[in-house]
N, C-alpha and C positions, 0 to 999 in steps of 0.2 A: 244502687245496684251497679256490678263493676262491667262496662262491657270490653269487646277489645279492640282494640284500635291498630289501627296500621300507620306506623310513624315511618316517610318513608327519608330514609341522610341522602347523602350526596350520589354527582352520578359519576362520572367516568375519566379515571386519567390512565393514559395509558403508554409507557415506554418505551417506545419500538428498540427490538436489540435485547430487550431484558427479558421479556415477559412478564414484567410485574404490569398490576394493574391494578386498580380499589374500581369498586364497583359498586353497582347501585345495591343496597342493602336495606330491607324491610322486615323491621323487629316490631312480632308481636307482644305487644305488654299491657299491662291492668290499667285504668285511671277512671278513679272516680268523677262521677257527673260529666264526662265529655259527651259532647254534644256530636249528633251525628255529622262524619265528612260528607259533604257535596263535591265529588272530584268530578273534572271533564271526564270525558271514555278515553279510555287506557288504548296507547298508541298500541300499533302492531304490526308487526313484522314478520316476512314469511321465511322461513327456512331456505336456504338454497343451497344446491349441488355446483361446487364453481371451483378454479384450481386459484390456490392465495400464494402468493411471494411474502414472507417476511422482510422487509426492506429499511435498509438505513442511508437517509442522505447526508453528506457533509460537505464542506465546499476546500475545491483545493483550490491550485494556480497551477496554468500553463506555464512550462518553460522547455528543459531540458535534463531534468529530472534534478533528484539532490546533489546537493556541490559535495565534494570531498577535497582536503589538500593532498596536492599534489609535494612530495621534497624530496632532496635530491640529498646523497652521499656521496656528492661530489667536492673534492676540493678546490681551491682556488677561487677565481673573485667573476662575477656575474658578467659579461660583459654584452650578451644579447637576452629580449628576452620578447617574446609574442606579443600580440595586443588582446584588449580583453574581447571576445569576442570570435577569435582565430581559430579554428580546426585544424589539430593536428593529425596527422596520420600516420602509420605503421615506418619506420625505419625516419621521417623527418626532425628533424632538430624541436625539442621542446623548449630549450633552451642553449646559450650558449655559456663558455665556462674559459677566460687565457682566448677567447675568442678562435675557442674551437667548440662542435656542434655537440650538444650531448643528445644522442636519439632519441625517439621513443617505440621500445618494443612491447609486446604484446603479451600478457600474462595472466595467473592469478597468483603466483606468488612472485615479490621483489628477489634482486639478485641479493644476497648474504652474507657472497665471500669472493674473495677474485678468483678468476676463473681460468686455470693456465693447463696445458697438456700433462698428464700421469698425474692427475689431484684425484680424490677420491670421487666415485659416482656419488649426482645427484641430480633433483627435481629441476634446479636451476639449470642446468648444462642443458637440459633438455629443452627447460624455456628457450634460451640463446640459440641451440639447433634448429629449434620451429621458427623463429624471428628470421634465421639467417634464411631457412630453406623459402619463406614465405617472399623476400625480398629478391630471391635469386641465386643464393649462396648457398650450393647447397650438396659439395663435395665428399661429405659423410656418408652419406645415403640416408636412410630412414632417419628422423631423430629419438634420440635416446639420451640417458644418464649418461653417458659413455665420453670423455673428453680426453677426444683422440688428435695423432697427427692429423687424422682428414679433420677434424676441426678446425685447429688451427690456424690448417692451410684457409679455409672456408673467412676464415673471421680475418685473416690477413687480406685478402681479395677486396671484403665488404669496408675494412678499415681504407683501405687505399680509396675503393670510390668513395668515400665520405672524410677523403683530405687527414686523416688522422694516421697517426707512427704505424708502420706497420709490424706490431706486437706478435700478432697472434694469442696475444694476451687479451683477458676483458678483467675490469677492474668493479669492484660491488658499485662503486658511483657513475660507470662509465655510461651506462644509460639508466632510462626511468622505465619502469614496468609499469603498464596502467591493464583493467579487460579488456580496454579495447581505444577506437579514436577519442581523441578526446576534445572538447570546447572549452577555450579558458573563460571563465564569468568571471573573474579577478586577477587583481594582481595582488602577491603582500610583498614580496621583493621589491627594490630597484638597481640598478647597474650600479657595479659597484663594490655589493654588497655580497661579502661571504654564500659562496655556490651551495654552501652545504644547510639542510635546513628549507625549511617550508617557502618555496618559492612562488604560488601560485593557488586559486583555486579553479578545480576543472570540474565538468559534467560530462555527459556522453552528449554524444552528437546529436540522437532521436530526439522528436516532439515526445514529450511528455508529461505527467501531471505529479506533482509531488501534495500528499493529504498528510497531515498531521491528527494522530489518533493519540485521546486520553488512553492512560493506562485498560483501562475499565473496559475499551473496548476492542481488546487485542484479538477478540475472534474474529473480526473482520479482516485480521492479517494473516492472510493464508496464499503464501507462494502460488502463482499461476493460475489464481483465482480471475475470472473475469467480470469486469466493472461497466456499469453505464454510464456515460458521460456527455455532458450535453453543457459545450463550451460557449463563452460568451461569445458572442462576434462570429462564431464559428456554426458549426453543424453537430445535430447529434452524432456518435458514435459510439464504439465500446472501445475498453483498454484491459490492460492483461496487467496484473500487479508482477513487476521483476524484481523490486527491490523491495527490502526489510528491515532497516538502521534504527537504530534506537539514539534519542540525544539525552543528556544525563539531567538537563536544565539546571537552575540556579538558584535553588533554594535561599538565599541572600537577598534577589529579586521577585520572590514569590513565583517562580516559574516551576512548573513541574516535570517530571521526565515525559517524554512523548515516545510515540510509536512512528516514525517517518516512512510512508508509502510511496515509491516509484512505480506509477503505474505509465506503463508505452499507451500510445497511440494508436491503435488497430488499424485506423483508417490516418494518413497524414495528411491528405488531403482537406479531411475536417477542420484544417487549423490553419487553411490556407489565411494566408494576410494579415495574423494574429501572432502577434509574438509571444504577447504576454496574456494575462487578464484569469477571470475566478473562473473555476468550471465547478459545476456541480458532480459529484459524482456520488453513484448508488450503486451499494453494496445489497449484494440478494444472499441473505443470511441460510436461507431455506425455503423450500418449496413445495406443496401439497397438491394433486391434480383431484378431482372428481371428488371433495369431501364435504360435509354439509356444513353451512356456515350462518351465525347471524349477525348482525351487530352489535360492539360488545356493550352497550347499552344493554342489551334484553339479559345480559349474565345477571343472576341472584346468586348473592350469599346468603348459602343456608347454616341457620343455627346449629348444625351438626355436623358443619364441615363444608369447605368443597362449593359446589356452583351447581346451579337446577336454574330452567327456564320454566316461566309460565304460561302456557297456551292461555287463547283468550278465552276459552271457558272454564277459567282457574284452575286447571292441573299443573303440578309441579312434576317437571321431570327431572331428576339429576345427572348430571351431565359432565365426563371429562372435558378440557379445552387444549388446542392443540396450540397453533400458530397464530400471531397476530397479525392483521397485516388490512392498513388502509382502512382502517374504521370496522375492520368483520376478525371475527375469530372462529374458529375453527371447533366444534363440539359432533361429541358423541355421546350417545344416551339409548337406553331401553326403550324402545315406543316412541325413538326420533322419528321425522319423516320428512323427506321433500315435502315442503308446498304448506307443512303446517305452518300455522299462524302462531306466534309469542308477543307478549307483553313486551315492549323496550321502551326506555327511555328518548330515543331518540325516532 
């Protein structure tokens, strides 16, 4: 006589970040002559009302965020050049070039074209205005597109105190545009060596933490997103993601393309006496307050689709699931309740 039996597979893996998960699963089927199971009492688990964070850890490094090169359109032959490790700032020499200073101003786009009185309006001119009026030099009035005599005169003045011909002219190599100050973490140049072309690599000035994300997990990169961070040597803190870079990798060397995160330092103090070293940081994918939750152990996969819990006096409720997060998921059901009791694995 056939009776049925309760064969129960495996129990729980579970992805944080994906939502995927396999689950305990219990399929009823036929089998001749089985002998009754003796199983211990079925664990259990009580429903609860709690708020769950979806969460993803990875580990980065402190430094001073991702390097970028820096290169100049400069002609002529290298003749000064920083050390690794130096901060530059707004209007000072980033390098030198004929052993005169090539500055650095402050942008988001590079100079283009040379830049002389009656040429056409542009974006550029404006950068040059905001540099010059930010240093002192700032006889135009407001800055604009507009490259006027009061220009000029402006950029004649600043060329003087910084020992160079005075033009009134500015040349597309004659300074380096960065966003902002910068830190050299390299050198690729040396004295010598043709001005024009990748001289350096630089970072910005702030503590910061640079994470590297597989493709797979590009939703964690979201501009101005706020991260946990809890630095080695250091102190807890949070960081704000600034930057977004992609690197192409090297398919030759089995490397893949990555996702590169600049995430700032909230707090800079947290990183006091710490140069370097791994920090952890945790991404909060999403967040749920007041919803009922079990651990994802007590999920069943039902033969008709979908997920049901079983109270401990064998009813099967079916049940959407929401978020994962730190061993509980998040479910809703017909006849769920605070405080009831399920069947879990764990």
């Amino acid at each position: 006589m056939n009776r049925k039996v309760l064969v129960a597979a495996l129990v729980v893996a579970v992805v944080l970040g994906t939502g995927g998960v396999v689950v305990l699963t219990r399929v009823a089927s036929d089998q001749a002559n089985a002998a009754p199971l003796r199983n211990a009492p079925a664990k259990t688990a009580q429903v609860e009302k709690t708020n769950l964070a979806d969460q993803q850890s990875l580990t980065g490094q402190l430094g001073y965020g991702a390097e970028r090169a820096l290169a100049s359109r400069k002609g002529g032959t290298v003749t000064g050049l920083p050390k690794q490790g130096d901060v530059v700032e707004r209007g000072k020499a980033a390098f030198w070039s004929d052993a005169k200073p090539v500055p650095l101003f402050h942008g988001e786009i590079p100079l283009y074209r040379d830049l002389e009185q009656g040429m056409p309006n542009g974006p550029d001119v404006k950068v040059v205005e905001e540099n010059l009026a930010a240093l002192g030099f700032a006889d135009f009035g407001a800055p604009d597109e507009k490259f006027t005599y009061y220009t000029a005169t402006a950029l004649k003045k600043w060329q003087k105190a910084n020992g160079l011909e005075q033009t009134g002219k500015l040349g597309s190599g004659d300074v380096v545009v960065q966003p902002g100050a910068i830190r050299v973490s390299s050198l690729t140049a040396q004295l010598g060596a043709p001005a024009g072309g990748e001289l350096m690599k630089v970072t910005g000035t702030e503590r910061a933490v640079t994470v590297e994300l597989e493709q797979s997990k590009q939703r964690l990169a979201k501009q101005g997103e706020k991260v946990e961070l809890s630095i080695t040597g250091g102190k807890p803190t949070t960081g704000t993601i600034t930057g977004i870079t992609r690197s192409a990798g090297d398919p030759n060397q089995g490397q893949k393309p990555k996702i590169v995160l600049t995430i700032s330092v909230d707090d800079p103090k947290a990183a006091d006496g710490v140069e370097s070293g791994n920090v952890t940081a945790v991404f909060t994918v999403a967040k749920k307050q007041n919803v009922l939750a079990v651990p994802i152990g007590a999920l069943l996969a039902l033969a008709e689709g979908g997920y049901g819990l079983v109270t401990d006096d064998g009813k099967t409720i079916p049940v959407t699931v929401g978020i994962f997060a730190k061993g509980q998921v998040e479910v809703q059901g017909e006849g769920l309740r605070e405080g009831m009791r399920v069947v879990t694995t764990e």
